[in-house]
BALOBA-1460 file (C-alpha; in Angstrom, 3 decimals):
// residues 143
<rec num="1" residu="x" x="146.481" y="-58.210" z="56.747"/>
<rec num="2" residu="x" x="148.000" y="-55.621" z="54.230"/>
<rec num="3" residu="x" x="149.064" y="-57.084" z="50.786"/>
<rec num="4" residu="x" x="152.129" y="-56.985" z="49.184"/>
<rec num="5" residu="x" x="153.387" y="-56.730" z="46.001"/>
<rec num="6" residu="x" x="156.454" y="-56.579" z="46.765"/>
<rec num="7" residu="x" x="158.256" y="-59.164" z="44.572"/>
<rec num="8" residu="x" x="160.968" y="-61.681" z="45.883"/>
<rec num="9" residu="x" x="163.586" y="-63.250" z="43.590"/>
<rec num="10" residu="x" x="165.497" y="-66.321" z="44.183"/>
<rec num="11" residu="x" x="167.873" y="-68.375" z="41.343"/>
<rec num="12" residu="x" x="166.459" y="-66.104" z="38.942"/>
<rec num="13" residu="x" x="162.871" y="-66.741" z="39.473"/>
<rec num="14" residu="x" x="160.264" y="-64.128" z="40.713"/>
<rec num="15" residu="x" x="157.692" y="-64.518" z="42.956"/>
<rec num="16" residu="x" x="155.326" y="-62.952" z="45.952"/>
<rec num="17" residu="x" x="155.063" y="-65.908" z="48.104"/>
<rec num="18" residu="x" x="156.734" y="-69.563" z="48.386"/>
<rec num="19" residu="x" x="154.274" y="-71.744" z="47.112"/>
<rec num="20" residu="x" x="154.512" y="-69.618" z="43.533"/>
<rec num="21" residu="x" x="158.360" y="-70.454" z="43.941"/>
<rec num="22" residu="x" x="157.732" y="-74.246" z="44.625"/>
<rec num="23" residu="x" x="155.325" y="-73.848" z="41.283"/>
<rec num="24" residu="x" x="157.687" y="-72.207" z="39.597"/>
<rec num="25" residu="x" x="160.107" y="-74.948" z="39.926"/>
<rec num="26" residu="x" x="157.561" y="-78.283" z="40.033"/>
<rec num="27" residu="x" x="154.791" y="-77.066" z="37.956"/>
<rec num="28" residu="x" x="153.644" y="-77.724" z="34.537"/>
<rec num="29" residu="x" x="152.226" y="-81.235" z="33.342"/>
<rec num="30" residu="x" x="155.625" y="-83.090" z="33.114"/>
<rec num="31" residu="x" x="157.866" y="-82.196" z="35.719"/>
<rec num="32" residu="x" x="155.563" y="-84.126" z="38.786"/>
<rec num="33" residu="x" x="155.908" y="-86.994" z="36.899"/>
<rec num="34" residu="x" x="159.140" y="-87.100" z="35.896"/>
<rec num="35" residu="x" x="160.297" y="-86.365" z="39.221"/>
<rec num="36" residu="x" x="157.642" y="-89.306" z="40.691"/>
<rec num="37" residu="x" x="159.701" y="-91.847" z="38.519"/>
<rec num="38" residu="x" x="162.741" y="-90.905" z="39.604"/>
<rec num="39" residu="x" x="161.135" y="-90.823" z="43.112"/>
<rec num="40" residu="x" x="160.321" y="-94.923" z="42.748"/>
<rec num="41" residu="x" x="162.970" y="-95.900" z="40.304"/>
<rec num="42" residu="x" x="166.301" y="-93.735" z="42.372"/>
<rec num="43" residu="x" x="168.028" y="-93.352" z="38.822"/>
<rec num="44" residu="x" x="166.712" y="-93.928" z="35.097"/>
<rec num="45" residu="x" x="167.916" y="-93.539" z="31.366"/>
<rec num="46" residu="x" x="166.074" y="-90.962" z="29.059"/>
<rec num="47" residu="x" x="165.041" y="-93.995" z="27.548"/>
<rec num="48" residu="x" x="163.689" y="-95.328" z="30.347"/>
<rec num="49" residu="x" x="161.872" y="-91.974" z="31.801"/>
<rec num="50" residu="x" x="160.537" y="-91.351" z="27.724"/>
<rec num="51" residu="x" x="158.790" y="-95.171" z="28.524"/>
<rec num="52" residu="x" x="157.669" y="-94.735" z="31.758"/>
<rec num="53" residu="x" x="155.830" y="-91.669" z="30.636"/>
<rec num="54" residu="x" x="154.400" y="-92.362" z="27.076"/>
<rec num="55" residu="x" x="152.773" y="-89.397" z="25.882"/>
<rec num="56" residu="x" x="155.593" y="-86.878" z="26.517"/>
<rec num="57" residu="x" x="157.672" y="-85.912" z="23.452"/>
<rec num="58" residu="x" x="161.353" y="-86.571" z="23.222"/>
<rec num="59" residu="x" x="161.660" y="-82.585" z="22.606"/>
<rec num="60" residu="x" x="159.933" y="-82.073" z="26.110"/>
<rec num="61" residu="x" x="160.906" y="-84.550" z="28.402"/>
<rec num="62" residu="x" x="164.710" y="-83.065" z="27.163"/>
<rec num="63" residu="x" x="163.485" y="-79.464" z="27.782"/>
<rec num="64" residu="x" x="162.157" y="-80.605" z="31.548"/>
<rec num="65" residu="x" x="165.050" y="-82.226" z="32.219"/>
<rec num="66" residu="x" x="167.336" y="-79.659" z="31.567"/>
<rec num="67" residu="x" x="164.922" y="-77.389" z="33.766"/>
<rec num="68" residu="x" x="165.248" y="-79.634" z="36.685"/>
<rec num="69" residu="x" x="168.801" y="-79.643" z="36.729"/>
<rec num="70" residu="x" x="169.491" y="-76.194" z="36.081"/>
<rec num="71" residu="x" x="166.811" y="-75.797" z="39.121"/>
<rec num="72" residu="x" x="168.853" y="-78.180" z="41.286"/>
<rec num="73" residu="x" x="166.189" y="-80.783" z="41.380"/>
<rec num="74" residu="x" x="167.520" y="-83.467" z="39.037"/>
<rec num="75" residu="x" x="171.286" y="-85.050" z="38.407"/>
<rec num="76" residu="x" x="172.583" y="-85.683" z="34.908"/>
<rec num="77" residu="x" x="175.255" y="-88.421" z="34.888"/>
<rec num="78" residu="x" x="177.242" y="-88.885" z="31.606"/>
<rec num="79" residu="x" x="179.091" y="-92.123" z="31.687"/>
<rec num="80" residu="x" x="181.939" y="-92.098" z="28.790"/>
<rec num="81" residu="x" x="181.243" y="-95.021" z="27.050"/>
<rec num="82" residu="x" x="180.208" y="-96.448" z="23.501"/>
<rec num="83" residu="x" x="177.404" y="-96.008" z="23.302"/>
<rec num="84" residu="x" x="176.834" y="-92.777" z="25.353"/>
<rec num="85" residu="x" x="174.708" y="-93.549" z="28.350"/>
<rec num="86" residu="x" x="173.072" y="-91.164" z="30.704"/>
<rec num="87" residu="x" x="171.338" y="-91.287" z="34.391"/>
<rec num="88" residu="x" x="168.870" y="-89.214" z="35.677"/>
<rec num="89" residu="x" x="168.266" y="-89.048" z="39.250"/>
<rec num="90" residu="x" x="166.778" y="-87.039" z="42.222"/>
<rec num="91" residu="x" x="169.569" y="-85.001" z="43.832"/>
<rec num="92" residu="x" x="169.527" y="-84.797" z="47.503"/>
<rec num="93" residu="x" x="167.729" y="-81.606" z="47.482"/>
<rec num="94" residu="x" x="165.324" y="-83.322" z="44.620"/>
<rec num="95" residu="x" x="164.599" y="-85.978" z="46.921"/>
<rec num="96" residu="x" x="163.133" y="-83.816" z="49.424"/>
<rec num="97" residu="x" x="159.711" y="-83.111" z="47.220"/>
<rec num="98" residu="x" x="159.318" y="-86.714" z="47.595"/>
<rec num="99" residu="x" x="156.283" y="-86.321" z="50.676"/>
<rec num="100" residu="x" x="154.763" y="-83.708" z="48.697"/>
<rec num="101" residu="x" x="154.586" y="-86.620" z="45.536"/>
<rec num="102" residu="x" x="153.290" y="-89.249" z="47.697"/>
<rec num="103" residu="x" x="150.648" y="-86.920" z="48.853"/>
<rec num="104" residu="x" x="149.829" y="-85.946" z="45.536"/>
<rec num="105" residu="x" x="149.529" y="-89.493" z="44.939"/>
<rec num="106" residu="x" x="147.025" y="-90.576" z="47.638"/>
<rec num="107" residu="x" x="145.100" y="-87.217" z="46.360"/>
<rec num="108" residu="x" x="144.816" y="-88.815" z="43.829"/>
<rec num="109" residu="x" x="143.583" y="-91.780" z="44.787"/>
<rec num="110" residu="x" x="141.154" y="-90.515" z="46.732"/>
<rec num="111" residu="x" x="140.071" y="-88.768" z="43.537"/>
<rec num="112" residu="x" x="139.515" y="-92.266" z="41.722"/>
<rec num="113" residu="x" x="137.239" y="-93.615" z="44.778"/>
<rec num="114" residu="x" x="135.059" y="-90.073" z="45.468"/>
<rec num="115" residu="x" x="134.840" y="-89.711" z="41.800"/>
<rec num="116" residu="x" x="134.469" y="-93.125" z="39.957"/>
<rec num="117" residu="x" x="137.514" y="-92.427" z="37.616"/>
<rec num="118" residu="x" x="139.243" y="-95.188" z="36.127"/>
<rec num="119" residu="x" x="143.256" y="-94.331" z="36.621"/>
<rec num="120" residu="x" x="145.542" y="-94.627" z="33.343"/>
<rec num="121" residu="x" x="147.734" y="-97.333" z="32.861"/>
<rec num="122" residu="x" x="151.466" y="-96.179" z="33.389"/>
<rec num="123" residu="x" x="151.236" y="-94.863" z="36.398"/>
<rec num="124" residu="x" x="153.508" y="-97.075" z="38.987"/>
<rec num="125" residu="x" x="152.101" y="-97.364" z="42.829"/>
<rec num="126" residu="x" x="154.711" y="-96.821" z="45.604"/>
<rec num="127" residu="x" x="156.524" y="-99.784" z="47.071"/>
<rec num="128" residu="x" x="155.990" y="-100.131" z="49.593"/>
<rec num="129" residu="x" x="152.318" y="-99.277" z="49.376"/>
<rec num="130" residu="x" x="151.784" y="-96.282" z="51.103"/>
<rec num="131" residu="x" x="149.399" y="-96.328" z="53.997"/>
<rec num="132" residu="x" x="145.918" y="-94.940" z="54.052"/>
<rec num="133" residu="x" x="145.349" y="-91.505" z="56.065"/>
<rec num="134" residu="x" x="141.772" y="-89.644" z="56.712"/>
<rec num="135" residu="x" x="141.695" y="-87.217" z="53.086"/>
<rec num="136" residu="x" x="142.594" y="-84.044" z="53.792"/>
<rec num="137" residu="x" x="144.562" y="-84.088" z="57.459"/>
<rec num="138" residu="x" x="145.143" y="-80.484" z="58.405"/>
<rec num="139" residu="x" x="148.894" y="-79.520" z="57.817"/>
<rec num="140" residu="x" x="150.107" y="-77.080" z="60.491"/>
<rec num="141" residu="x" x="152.763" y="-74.302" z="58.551"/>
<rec num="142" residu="x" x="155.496" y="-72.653" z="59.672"/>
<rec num="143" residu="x" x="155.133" y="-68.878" z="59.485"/>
């Protein structure tokens, strides 16, 4: 198999192959879980995302979220009223990462039991629970 380098572009972002573009988009330490609670929750105020993940900074989870939008993944809703309020929520395209957060969920999970970790608080369970599959199922890919 020859290698490329040639370099594909889509809304403004550069890549070789699709999973750089997917990381490109859903990478980083904040963006999986800000798009998780929005996963569970269907539609939350900044204030509400800012609590449901602690450590991130006001400055950042405002910098992510204007990411996600901009990358189609996230709806801003401004309702004009006193005070201002704001929704965030998965668009329709947004909610189609939604199997690839579950799975990174139960990955997780199956972290915690092979390794002995002891999960962080904060970190909501879907509801329904999600049922248990044999780690690491093969995944066939379209060319």
């Amino acid at each position: 198999m020859a290698i490329q380098n040639n370099r594909n572009q889509s809304a403004g972002k550069n890549y070789f192959c699709a999973v750089e573009l997917a990381l490109l988009v859903l990478g980083g330490k904040w963006k999986p879980l800000i798009l998780w609670h929005l996963s569970l929750e269907g539609s939350l105020r900044f204030g509400q995302l800012k609590k449901s993940i602690p450590t991130i900074t006001q400055k950042m989870l405002t910098q992510q979220l204007r990411e996600l939008e901009s990358d189609g993944m996230v709806r801003r809703t401004v309702f004009a009223q006193v005070p201002p309020r704001v929704d965030y929520a998965l668009t329709d395209f947004g909610q189609g990462v939604t199997p690839l957060l579950k799975q990174m969920y139960r990955w997780g999970k199956d972290y915690e039991r092979q390794f002995g970790t002891t999960p962080e608080p904060g970190c909501p369970a879907p509801s329904p629970p999600l049922p248990q599959e044999t780690p690491h199922e093969a995944v066939a890919l379209d060319p």
